[in-house]
Every structure is written in C-alpha cells, then in structure tokens.
C-alpha positions as CSV (number, residue, x, y, z in Angstrom):
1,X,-27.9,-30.1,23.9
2,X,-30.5,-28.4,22.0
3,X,-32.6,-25.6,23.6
4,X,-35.9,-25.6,21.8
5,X,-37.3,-22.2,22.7
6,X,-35.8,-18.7,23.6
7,X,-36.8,-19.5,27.9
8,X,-34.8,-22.7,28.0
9,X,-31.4,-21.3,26.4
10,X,-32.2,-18.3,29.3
11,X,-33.3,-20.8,31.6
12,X,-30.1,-22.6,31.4
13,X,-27.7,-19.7,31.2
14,X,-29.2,-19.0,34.2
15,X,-28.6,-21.9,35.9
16,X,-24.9,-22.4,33.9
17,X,-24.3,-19.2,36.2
18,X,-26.4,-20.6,39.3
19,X,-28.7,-18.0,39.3
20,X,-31.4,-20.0,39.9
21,X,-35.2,-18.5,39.2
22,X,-34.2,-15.4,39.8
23,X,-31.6,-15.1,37.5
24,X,-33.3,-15.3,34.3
25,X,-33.8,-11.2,34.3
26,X,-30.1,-11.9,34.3
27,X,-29.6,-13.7,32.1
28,X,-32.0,-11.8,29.6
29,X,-29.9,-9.2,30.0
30,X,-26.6,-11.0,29.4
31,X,-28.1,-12.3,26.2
32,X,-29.7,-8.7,24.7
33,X,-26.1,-7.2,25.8
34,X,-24.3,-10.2,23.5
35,X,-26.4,-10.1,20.2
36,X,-24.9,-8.6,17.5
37,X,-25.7,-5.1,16.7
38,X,-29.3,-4.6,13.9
39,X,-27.2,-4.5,10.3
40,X,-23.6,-3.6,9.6
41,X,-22.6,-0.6,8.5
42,X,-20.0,2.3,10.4
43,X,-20.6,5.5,10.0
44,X,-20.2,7.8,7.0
45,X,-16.0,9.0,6.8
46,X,-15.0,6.4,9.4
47,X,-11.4,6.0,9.2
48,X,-9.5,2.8,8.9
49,X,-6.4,2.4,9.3
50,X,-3.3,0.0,10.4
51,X,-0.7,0.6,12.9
52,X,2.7,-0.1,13.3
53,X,5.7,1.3,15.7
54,X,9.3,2.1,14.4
55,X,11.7,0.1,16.5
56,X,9.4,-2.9,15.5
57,X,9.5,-2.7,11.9
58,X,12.2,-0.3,10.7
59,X,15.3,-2.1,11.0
60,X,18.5,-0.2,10.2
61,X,19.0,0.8,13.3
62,X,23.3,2.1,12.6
63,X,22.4,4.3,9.6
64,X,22.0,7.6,8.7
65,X,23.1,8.4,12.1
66,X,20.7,7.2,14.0
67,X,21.6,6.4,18.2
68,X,21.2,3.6,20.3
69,X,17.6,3.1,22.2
70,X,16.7,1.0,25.0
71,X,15.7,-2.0,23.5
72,X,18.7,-2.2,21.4
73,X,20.6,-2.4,24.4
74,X,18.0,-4.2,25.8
75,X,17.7,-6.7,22.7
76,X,21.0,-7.4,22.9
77,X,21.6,-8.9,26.9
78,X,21.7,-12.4,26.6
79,X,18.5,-14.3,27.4
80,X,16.4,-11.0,26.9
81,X,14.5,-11.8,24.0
82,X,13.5,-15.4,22.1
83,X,15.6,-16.7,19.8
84,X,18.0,-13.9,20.7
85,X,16.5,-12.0,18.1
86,X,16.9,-8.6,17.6
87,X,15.4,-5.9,15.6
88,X,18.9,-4.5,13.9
89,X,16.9,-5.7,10.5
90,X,13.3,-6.3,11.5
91,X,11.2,-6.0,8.4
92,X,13.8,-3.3,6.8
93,X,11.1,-0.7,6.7
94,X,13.5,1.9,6.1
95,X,14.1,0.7,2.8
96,X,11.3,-0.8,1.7
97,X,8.6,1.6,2.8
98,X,7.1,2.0,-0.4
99,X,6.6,-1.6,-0.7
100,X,4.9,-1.5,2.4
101,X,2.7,1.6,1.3
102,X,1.5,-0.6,-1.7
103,X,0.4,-2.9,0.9
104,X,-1.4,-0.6,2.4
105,X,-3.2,0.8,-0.5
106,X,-3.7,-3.1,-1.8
107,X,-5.9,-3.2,1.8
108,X,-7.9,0.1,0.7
109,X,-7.2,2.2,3.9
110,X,-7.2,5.2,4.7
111,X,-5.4,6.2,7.8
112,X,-1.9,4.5,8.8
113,X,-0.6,5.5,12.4
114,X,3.4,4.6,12.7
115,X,5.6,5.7,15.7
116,X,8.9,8.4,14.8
117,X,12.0,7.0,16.0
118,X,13.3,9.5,19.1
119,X,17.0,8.2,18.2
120,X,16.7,8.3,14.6
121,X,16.1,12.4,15.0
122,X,18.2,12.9,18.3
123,X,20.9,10.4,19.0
124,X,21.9,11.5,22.3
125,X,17.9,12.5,23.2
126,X,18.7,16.5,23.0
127,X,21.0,18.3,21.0
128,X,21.3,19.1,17.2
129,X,18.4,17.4,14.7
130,X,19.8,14.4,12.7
131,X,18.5,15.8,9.4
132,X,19.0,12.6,7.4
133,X,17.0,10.6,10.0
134,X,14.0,13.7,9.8
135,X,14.6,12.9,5.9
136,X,13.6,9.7,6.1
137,X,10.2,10.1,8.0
138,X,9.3,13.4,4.5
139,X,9.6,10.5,2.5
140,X,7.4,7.9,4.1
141,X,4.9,11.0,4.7
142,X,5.0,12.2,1.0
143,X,4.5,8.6,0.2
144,X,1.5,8.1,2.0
145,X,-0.1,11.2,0.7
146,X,1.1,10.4,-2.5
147,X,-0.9,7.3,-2.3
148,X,-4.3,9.1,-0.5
149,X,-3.3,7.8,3.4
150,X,-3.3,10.2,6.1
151,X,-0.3,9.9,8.4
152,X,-1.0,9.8,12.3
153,X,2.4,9.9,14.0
154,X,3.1,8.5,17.5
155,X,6.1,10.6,19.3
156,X,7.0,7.8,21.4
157,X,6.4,4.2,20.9
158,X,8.9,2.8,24.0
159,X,12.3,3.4,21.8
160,X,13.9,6.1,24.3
161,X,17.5,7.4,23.6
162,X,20.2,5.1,25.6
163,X,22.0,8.6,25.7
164,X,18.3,9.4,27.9
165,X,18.3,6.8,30.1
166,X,22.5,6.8,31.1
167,X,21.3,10.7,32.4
168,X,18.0,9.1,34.5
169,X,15.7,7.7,31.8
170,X,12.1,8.1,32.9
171,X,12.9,8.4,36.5
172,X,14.1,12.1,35.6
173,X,11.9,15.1,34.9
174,X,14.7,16.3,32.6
175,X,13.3,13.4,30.0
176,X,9.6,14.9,29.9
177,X,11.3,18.1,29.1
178,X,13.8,16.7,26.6
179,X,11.0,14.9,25.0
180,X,9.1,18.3,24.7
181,X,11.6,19.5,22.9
182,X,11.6,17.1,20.7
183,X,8.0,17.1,20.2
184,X,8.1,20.5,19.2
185,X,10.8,19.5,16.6
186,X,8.7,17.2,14.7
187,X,5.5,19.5,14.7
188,X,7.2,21.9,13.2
189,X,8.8,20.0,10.7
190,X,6.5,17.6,10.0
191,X,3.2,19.2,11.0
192,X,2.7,20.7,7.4
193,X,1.7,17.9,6.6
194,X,0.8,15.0,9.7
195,X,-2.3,16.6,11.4
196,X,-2.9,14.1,14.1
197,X,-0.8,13.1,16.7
198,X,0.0,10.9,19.2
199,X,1.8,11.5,22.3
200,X,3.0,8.2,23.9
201,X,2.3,4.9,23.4
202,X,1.0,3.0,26.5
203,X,2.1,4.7,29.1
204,X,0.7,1.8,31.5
205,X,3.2,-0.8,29.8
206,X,6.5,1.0,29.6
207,X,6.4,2.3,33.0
208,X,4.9,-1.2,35.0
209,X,7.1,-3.6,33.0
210,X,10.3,-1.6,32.3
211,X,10.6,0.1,35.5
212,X,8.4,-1.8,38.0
213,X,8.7,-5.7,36.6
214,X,11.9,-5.7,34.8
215,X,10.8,-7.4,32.0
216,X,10.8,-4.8,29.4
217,X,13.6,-2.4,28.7
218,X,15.5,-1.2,30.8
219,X,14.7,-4.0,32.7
220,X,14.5,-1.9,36.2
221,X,12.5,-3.2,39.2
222,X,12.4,0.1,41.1
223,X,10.8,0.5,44.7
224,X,7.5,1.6,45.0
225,X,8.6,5.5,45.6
226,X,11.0,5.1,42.3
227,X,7.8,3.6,40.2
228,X,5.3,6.4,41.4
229,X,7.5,9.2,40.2
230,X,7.9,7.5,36.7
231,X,4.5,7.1,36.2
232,X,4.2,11.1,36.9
233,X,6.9,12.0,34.8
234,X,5.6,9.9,31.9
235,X,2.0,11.6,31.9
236,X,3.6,15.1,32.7
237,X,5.4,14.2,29.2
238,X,2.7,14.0,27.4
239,X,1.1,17.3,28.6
240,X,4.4,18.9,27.8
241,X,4.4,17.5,24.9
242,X,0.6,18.5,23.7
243,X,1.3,22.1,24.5
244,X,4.6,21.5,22.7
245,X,3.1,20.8,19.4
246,X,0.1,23.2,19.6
247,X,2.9,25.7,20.5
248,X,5.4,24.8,17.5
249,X,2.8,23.1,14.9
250,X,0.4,25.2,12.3
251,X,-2.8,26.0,13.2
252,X,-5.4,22.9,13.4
253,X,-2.8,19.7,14.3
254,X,-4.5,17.4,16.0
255,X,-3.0,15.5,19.6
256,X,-3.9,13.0,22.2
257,X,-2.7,10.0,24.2
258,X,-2.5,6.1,23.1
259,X,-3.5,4.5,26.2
260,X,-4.0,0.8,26.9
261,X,-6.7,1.5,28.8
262,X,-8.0,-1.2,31.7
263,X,-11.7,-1.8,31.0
264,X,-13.7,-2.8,33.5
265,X,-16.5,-4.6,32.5
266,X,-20.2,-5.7,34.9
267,X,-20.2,-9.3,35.4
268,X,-23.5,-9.2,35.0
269,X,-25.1,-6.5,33.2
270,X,-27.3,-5.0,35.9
271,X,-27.6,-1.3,36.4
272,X,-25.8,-1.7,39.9
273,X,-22.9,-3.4,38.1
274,X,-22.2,-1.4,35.4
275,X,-22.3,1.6,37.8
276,X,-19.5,-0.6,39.5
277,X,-17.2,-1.3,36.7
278,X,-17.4,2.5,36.0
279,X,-15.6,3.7,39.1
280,X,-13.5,0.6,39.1
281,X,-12.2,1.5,35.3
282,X,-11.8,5.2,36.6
283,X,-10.0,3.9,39.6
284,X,-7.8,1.0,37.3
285,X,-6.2,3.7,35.2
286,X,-6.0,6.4,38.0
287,X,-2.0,7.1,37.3
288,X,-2.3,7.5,33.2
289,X,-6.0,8.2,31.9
290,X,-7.4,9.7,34.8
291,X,-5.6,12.2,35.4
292,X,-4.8,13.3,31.9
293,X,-8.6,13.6,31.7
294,X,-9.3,15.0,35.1
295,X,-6.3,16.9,36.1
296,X,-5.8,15.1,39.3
297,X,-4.5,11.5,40.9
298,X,-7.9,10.0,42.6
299,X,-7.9,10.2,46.3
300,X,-8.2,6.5,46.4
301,X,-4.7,6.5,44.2
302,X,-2.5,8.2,46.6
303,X,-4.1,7.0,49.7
304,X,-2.5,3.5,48.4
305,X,1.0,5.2,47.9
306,X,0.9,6.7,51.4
307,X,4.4,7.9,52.1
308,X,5.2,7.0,48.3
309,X,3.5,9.0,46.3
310,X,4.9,10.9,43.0
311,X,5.8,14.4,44.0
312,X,4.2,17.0,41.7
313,X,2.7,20.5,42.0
314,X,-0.7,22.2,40.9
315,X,1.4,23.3,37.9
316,X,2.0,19.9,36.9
317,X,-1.4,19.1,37.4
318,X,-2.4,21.7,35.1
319,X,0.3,20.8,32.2
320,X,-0.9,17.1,32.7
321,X,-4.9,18.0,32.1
322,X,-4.3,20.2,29.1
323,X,-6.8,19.6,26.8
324,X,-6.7,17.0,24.4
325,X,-8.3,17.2,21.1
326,X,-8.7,12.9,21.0
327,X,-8.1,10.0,23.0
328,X,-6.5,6.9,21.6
329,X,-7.6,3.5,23.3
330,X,-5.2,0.0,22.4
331,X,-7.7,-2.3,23.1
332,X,-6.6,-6.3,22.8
333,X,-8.7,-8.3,25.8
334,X,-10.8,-8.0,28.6
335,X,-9.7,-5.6,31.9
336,X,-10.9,-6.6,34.7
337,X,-14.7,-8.1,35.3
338,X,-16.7,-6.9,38.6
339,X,-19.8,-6.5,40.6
340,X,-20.9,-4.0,42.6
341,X,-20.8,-4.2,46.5
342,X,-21.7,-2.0,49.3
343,X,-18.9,-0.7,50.8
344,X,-15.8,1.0,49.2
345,X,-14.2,0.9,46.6
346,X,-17.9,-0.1,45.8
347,X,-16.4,-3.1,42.9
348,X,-14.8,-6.7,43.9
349,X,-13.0,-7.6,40.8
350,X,-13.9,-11.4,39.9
351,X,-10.5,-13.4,38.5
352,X,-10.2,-14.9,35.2
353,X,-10.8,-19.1,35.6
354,X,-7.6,-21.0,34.1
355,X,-10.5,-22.0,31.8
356,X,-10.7,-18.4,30.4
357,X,-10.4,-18.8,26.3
358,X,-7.4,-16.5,24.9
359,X,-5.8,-16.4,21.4
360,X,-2.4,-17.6,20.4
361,X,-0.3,-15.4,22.9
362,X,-1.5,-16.0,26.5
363,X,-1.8,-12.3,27.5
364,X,-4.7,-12.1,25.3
365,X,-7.6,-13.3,26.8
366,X,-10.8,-13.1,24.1
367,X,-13.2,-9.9,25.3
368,X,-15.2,-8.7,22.5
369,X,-17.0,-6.7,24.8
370,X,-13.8,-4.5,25.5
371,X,-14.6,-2.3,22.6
372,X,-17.7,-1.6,23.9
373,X,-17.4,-1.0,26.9
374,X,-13.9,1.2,26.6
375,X,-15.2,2.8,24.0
376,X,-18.4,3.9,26.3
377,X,-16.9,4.4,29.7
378,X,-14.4,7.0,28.2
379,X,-17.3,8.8,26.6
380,X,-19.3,9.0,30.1
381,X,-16.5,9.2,32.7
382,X,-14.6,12.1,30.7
383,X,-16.9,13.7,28.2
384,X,-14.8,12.4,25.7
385,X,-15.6,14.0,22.1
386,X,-13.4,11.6,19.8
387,X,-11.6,8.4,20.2
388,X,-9.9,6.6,18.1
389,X,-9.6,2.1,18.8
390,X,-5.4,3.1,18.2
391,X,-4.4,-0.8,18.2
392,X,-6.7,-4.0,18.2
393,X,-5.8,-7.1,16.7
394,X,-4.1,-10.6,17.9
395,X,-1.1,-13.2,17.1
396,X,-1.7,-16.3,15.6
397,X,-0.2,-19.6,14.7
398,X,0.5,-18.9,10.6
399,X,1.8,-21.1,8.7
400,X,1.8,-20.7,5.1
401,X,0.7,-24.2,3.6
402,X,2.1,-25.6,0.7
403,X,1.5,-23.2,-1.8
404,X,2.3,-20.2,0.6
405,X,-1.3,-19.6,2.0
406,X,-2.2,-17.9,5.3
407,X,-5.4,-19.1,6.4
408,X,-5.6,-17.4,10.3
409,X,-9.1,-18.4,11.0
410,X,-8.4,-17.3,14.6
411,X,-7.4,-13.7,13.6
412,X,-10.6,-13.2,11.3
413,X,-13.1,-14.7,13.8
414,X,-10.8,-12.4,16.6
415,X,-11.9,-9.3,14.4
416,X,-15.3,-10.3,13.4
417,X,-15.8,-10.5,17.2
418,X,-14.3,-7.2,18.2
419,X,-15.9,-4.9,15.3
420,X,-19.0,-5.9,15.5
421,X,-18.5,-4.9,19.1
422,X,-17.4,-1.5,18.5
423,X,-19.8,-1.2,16.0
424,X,-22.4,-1.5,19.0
425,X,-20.6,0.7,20.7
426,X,-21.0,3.2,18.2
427,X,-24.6,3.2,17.8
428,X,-25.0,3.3,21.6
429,X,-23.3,6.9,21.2
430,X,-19.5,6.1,21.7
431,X,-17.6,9.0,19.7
432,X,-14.9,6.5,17.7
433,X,-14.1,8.3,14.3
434,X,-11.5,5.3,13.3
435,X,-9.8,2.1,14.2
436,X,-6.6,0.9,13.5
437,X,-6.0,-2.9,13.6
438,X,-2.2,-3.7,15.0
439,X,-0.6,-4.6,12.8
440,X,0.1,-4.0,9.0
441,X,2.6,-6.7,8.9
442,X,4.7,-9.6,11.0
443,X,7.1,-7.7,13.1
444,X,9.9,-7.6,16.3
445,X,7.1,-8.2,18.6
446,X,9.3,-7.3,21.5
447,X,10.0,-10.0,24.2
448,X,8.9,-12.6,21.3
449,X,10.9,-11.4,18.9
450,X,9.9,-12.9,15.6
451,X,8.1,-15.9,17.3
452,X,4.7,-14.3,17.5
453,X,2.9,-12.6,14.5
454,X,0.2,-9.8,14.4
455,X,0.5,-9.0,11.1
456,X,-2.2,-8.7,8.1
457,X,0.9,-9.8,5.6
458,X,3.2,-12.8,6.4
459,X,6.7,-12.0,6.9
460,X,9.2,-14.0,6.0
461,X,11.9,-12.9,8.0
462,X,14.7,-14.4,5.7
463,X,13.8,-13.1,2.6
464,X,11.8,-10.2,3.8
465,X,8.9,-11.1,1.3
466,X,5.5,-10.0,2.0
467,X,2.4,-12.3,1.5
468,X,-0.9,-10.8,2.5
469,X,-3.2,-13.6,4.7
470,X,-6.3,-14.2,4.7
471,X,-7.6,-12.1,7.3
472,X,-6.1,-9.0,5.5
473,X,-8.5,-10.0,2.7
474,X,-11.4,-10.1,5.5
475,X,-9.9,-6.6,6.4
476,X,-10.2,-5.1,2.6
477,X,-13.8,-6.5,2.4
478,X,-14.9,-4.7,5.6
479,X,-13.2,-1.4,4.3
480,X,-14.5,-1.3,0.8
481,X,-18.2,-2.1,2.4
482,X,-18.1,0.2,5.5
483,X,-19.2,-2.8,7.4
484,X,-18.9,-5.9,9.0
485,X,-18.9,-9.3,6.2
C-alpha cells in the first residue's frame, strides 16, 4: 500500500491501532515520537566504549592461583549449559589481552569497561590478596593506557567465589561485607590509575535467575522470604561497597551501579501515559534502582511481600542510598509497555503479541525506544546527573562466508536503531556522557555457551583468531564522526 499524503499514513495508523477518528492526535504523536532525531552528531567528549566481563572472556580459570566461582561449578553440572561448554578457555583473554587491546584501538575507542575476577584476587572470597591474579589486571590497565583507553572496572560481574557461596552465597550479609572488603582492595590498588567504577553488574539478573528461577548459577529456587533477603543484601553490597572505594581509593574515583533497568514505556505517547509508565518503571525496579536512588523499598514493594519482606534497618537504608557519582543502565529490549488507568497502581502493563519482532536470541525483543526512554525516566524520577548506556548490543546468526566475511546486517540495523534513539534522548536533556556496546568480541555467553555471539570480532573458538565483522566497521565510522552513518 502506498500512502500518498502525510493524513493517510496517520489515518491508517490510526485505524491499524483502532483508534478510529479520534485517534489521529494519537497517532501524530506516535509518529513525531518515532522520527529520527534533526542531524547526527553526540555531544563534544562523548565516550565510547566496549564492554566485556571476566568470567566470559578470560579463560584460564586454574592459573596463577586463581579459585573456583559459581559458574565454574555451575558450568560444569551436566545439562547446565549448551554444548556443555565451559568457559575454562573462553577467548584466552588472559593471554592475549594485548591482542585484544589492538582490537580495541583498530575500533578507535575510547573507554573499555571489563569486570575484575573476585576469585582471581581472593580464592576463598576473604583472606590474603592473590598478588599474581592483582598482577594480571596492572597489566591489562597499563596496556589500555598505554594505548589512550580509559579503564572502567566492574567489581562484580556474577563470578562469586564457590568458597562464598559454601558459607551462604548471597543469602548471607557476611558476602556484602566480604565483598566490601574486597572492593576496598582493588581501589586501592588499582585506583591510581582506573577512575570510574562499577559496583555490580545487574543486580536484577543474578538475584531473580540464580536464586529465584534456578536457571543461573547457583541454580537455587529459594522461597519468597529467602529471595527478598538476597535482593537486600545484593543492593546493601553495593552501598558498602561505594563507601568502600571512596573510603580506600585517591581522591576523585568515580562509582555507581550497572543496572538492567526495566523501562517502562506509554503505549501511546499521551501525557496521561507517559505519566503512567513513570511510576510503573519506578515501581518495576523498586528492589535494585529504587532504592539505591531513593533510600527506601516503595510502599507498594513491601505491601506485595507482606509477611516476606527483606529484614533491614534505617542503617542499611542509609548505606544502600549513599550517593552515587553515575548510574549505569544495560539496556538490550523493551521493559514493559502501559497505559494509564484510574485506580492504583495507576499503569496496566499491555503483553508483548507472539508477533512481537526480536533479534537472534529470543529474550531480545527489538525496542529502540528503550534508550530513550531509560535514559529519560532516570534523569526525572532520580535527578540523575550522569549515566552511562553500560551494555547495548544483540546476538546474531554470523557466519563467515567463504572468504571469512561477517556481514550481521541484523546487528548494524540493531545499533543504527538504538543510537539514534539515545541520541534523541540526549538532546531531550538525558545526562548520558558514554555508551558501551556489549560486546568487544564473541564470548561464553552463559547459558549459550558459545552458541550465541554478541561480539564486534568473530571468534573462532578453535583457533581463537579474531576477525572483525562488519558491524564493528559501522562501529569505527560512528566513533571517528561523533555520529550516527
């Protein structure tokens, strides 16, 4: 069908969304909301980056003294992961992490945000420092300097100590505190020269799938009383842990969390609606986000866990809340979609259609919009100063053709998409100083193993050879411009 003037294409998204007459104001709305923002270019100094996580790429995981985590034991139950694949080798990081820096430099960034490996410094989670693991983490950080990349560090990207979890894992309050310690550690031995860090990786999806669903390690299905408290002791951890670092690092660092945030977005972008999808994305992330930010659970939150509700004092309220200087979002798909109503919770969440369009792994459905939105509702719920998009980016079906060639159409069109929503976001007054796409590289992409790849550069996981693809060349264009191409 061709629409021959700007009334019939809102005319009939109107009626696509049976609206009827009164829905072309609608659909207006829906249309100025989609175009893509006037020109191209970020912001003067903004900071791109890639992102990767240590138990994911490092490989060697019996040298230099380095402990047993979770998903090693994990990784190694029978039927746990695909293909039975574990990450004992992964892409060998640990040894080729100059390679990998050249890659980096070969995509012109200048940020690179990589997780520390708790066991590779502690073995048993407390106790004396493993120097030779510390030694290896100087090098990669000299070698990114060396090469004009700023280091941001993630303290925990899911990899706890076995040792850890044998004493309580996250169901303890002993692990925040061990994992304060250990913050404090690494600030001050690495804090000369990493000046922004991040506390723990997505909070949200280590806690709900390794302790409530069972799917991720440690693979515990707790009771609803059991799940509240690890949720409390996992934000209380990162407060620790921020006061840890300030306490312990020089003068200046740097800290927030890396939360997959759950967006809500307005169905349909009327003032009521949007109003709606704000209290529903404060209300979504009420056990991580929210009460970092606001230094208390939502009344709404513990009236739903009645009788099972995390038990915590004002003090760790007030550890929780401390101040961060940034907030990292991971950002891959679309939250939750809702319109307004009149009674409370004030938002009825709309379900995704079968028909919903997603990319090459299901659990990402295709939401542009997300990093607008996110981006946007931080800034207003939280007064949010600086945020940082911490992962974005999608799996795809590459193949190399015959003469080696990545050509992920998918992934490029993915990114297109999402940065020139974030762009809008931006220059609607969102505070992002930098965005790091996940991921430099083909990795252990948990549950997957090696079956689905995120990376800029093929992997191939026999030889361990690194071939960039085409949508880290679309990458390096947008970098070396400043702007969308």
């Amino acid at each position: 069908m061709v629409f021959r003037s700007r009334i019939g294409r809102r005319a009939a998204v109107a009626s696509a969304l049976g609206l009827g007459a009164l829905g072309l104001v609608a659909a207006r709305q829906f249309q100025e909301q989609s175009r893509p923002p006037t020109g191209s270019s970020f912001p003067e100094g903004f900071r791109w980056g890639t992102a990767t996580s240590a138990f994911q790429i490092e490989g060697a995981t019996h040298e230099d003294g380095r402990g047993p985590s979770i998903w090693d034991t994990f990784s190694n139950l029978p039927g746990k992961i695909k293909g039975g694949a574990t990450a004992d080798i992964a892409d060998d990081h640990y040894h080729l992490y100059k390679e990998d820096v050249g890659l980096m430099k070969g995509l012109g960034v200048s940020t690179y945000r990589f997780s520390i490996a708790w066991p590779r410094l502690f073995p048993d989670g407390r106790g004396p420092l493993n120097e030779k693991g510390l030694a290896f983490y100087d090098r990669l950080v000299d070698e990114l300097l060396a090469n004009g990349i700023q280091p941001y560090a993630t303290l925990y990207h899911w990899d706890l100590p076995q040792a850890l979890q044998d004493r309580g894992g996250w169901q303890s309050r002993d692990t925040a505190e061990a994992f304060a310690d250990y913050a404090a550690v690494v600030a001050a031995r690495l804090g000369d020269r990493v000046g922004h860090f991040f506390t723990l990786n997505e909070m949200r999806t280590f806690v709900e799938l390794g302790y409530g669903g069972g799917e991720f390690a440690p693979g515990l299905k707790l009771p609803r009383t059991g799940l509240y408290q690890v949720r409390h002791n996992a934000v209380l951890a990162h407060g620790l842990a921020v006061q840890a670092v300030r306490a312990r690092g020089r003068a200046g660092i740097k800290i927030g969390p890396a939360e997959n945030i759950t967006p809500a977005f307005p169905v349909i972008t009327t003032r009521r609606n949007i109003e709606a999808a704000e209290i529903a994305t404060r209300e979504l992330n009420a056990a991580y986000l929210t009460v970092i930010l606001e230094g208390r659970y939502t009344d709404a939150y513990l009236k739903a866990a009645g009788p099972d509700a995390p038990r915590f004092t004002e003090a760790d309220l007030k550890t929780i809340s401390t101040p961060v200087d940034y907030v990292g979002l991971n950002v891959y798909g679309p939250g939750e979609f809702v319109r307004a109503r009149q009674r409370r919770p004030y938002y009825a969440e709309i379900p995704l259609p079968d028909s919903y369009p997603h990319m090459e792994s299901d659990w990402i459905t295709f939401g542009p919009e997300a990093l607008y939105w996110a981006p946007l509702q931080v800034t207003k719920l939280w007064n949010v100063k600086e945020i940082y998009i911490t992962e974005n980016g999608t799996s795809s079906d590459d193949k190399p053709d015959a003469n080696g060639v990545v050509e992920d159409l998918d992934r490029v069109f993915y990114l297109r998409e999402y940065l020139a929503q974030l762009l809008r976001a931006i220059r609607a007054g969102a505070p992002v100083r930098g965005y790091f796409v996940w991921s430099l590289m083909d990795n252990f992409e948990w549950l997957q193993g090696y079956s689905a790849r995120f990376g800029l550069h093929y992997v191939d996981f026999k030889t361990l050879k690194r071939t960039p693809k085409l949508s880290a060349s679309f990458y390096r264009k947008v970098i070396e411009r400043n702007a969308l191409v």
